[in-house]
C-alpha positions, 0 to 999 in steps of 0.5 A: 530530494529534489531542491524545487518541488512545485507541488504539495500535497500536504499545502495544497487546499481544496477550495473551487476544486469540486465547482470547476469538476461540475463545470466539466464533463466526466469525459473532459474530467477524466481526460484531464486526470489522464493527463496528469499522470496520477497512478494509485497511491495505494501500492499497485499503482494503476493509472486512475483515468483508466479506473474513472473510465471503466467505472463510468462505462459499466454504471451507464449500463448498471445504472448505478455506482459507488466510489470508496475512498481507502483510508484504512492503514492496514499497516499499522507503522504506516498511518499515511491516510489518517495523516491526510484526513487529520491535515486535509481532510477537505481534500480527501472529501472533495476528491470523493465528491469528484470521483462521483461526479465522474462516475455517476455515483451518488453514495460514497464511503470513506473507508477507516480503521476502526482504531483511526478516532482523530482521522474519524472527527476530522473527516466528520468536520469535514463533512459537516463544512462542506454539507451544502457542496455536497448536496448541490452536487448530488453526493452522500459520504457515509463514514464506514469502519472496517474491522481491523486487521490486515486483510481489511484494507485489502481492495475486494475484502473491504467491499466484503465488509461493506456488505456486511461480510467477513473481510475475504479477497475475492476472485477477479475478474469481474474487477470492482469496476465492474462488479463492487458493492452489491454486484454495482460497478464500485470506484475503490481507490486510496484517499491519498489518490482521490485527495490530488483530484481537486488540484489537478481538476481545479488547476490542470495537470501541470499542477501535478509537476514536481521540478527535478523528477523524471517518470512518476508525476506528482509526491508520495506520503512515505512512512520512515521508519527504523534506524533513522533520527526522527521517524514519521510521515513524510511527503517526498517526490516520485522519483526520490532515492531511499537515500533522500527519503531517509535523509527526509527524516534526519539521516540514519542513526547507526549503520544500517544492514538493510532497507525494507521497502512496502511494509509487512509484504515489501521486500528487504534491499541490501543498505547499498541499494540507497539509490534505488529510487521511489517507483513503482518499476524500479522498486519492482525491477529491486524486488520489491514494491510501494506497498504501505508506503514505509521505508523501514531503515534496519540497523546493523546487527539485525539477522535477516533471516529472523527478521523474515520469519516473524515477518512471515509469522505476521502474515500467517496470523493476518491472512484471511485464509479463503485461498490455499496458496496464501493460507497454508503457503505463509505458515510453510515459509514461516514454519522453514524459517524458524526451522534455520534460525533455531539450528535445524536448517538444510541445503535443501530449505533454500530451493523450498523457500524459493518454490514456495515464493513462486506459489504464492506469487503465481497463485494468491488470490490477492496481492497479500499473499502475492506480494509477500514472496519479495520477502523471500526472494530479497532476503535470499538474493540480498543476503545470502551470507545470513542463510549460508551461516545459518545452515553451513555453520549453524550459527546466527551471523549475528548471534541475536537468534533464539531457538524457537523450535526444537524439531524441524518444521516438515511438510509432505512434500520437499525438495 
């Protein structure tokens, strides 16, 4: 990790932040938000400037909006924001503030797991210091839980729950920006990135610098897990390698197979692949994404074709089912790779495998269901010996695999 790293978010404090945004216009605001170069936090990266302007150009058609602030963790290995809400809770509350002021929201929600209890009193502490703030400024903070899950931190699902819906993507467009809660134009973005608004706002994008970094501006909140000496949440720069991100938590323990980069959906690189660095066109250029924010260090000794299937048993069990593609395409996967790892693999299981990844990438309603094919296509690409033993020579490369299925699984349709 870069030696000199000006910004921190994590040592950074909130005071004045919310004042200096009243004091601005929302256009001056968001130009200043432009500027620094803050993207989503959240996995997907969107620029947030572009998100404050599109939010504030339909309320002043709607006439009213609303702000989430994403603080679910729907990866459970990955508590990134109730990390952030139990050491700077008053950031996270005042970026909500911020991001209502821009939009010309009154009500906003602070989105959690209904699971995160120490993040829930830290955010109510936080709430009650700053009561009076928040009252000047116009803005209401309700606390929202939602209902546990995966697919309940997903952007369109959680606007489901919000309205008391069951927690189901939806299609898009119309975006959230447009059309959120209760057809509202709705500013939903994660507490991670609605907590670096009251630096930026308060001290001007150049804040935002971390010294020794080139692309991506500003840190990350990375979870680092697996093979590695001391596992748990990190703050690192953009721009870091999975080298120096493992490195943040003490260095491997044993040599390492492969790096799993996203979370449950994230794809897993070769562990030659230390110098991929931590952005979000690299990691997509290696086949992956940010997703979650965990760097899972795998050890050698791990077949990786078993560790796609109970991956895609994960999904399969955590999808929320409204889309075809996703619903049945993550059982189809699930069900081939068991097939392999219990001996009953074919030649012909390879190109399935990568149609199938297609179909869910193209077609998912989500990026649930979107983003799960880089399992796929980096376990295949990266380790091709691990699919090649198992269907050549009908054995586990590594000798870990148990047979789970005793016949194939088959579909209707197969190369």
């Amino acid at each position: 990790m870069p030696a000199s790293t000006s910004f921190r978010l994590l040592e950074t404090e909130a005071d004045g932040a919310l004042e200096r945004a009243r004091s601005l216009s929302p256009d001056e605001t968001i130009a200043v938000v432009e500027r620094s170069g803050l993207r989503g936090r959240g996995g997907a990266g969107f620029p947030l400037a572009q998100k404050l302007r599109a939010t504030r150009t339909a309320a002043t058609l709607a006439g009213a909006a609303y702000v989430v602030a994403n603080a679910y963790d729907a990866d459970p290995d990955s508590p990134l924001s109730r990390t952030l809400l139990e050491r700077k809770p008053d950031l996270v509350i005042d970026g909500l503030a911020i991001a209502a002021h821009v939009v010309g929201a009154e009500q906003c929600y602070l989105y959690l797991h209904p699971e995160a209890t120490r993040a829930r009193s830290c955010a109510e502490a936080a709430l009650s210091r700053r009561i009076e703030s928040l009252q000047e400024a116009g803005t209401r903070v309700a606390i929202a839980l939602g209902p546990g899950g995966f697919m309940g931190g997903e952007e369109s699902a959680l606007l489901a729950v919000l309205e008391n819906k069951r927690a189901m993507a939806r299609q898009r467009p119309p975006w959230p920006a447009e059309q959120g809660i209760a057809l509202r134009p709705t500013l939903v973005s994660s507490a991670e990135t609605l907590a670096a608004l009251p630096p930026i706002v308060r001290d001007g994008p150049e804040a935002f610098r971390v010294a020794g970094t080139a692309g991506s501006r500003g840190t990350k909140l990375v979870s680092v897990t697996g093979a590695v000496a001391s596992p748990a949440v990190y703050e690192v720069a953009f721009g870091s390698t999975l080298g120096e991100v493992i490195q943040a938590a003490g260095g491997v323990t044993t040599a390492l197979k492969g790096i799993h980069v996203g979370g449950p959906t994230g794809g897993i690189l070769n562990a030659t692949r230390t110098g991929v660095r931590l952005d979000y066109e690299e990691l997509k250029a290696a086949g992956t994404h940010l997703g979650s924010g965990q760097v899972r260090a795998i050890p050698e000794g791990v077949c990786i074709v078993n560790e796609a299937a109970r991956l895609f048993s994960y999904l399969a069990r955590e999808t929320c089912a409204i889309c075809v593609p996703c619903r049945v395409g993550t059982k189809r996967v699930g069900g081939i790779l068991e097939s392999i790892t219990s001996g009953l693999g074919r030649e012909s299981d390879l190109p399935w495998l990568a149609e199938l990844a297609d179909h869910l990438n193209e077609f998912s309603l989500c990026g649930f269901g979107i983003t799960s094919a880089s399992i796929i296509r980096t376990t295949m690409s990266e380790f091709p010996d691990d699919y090649r033993t198992h269907i050549v020579e009908g054995r586990c490369p590594t000798g870990t695999c148990t047979p789970v299925r005793a016949r194939r699984y088959e579909t209707m349709a197969q190369p």
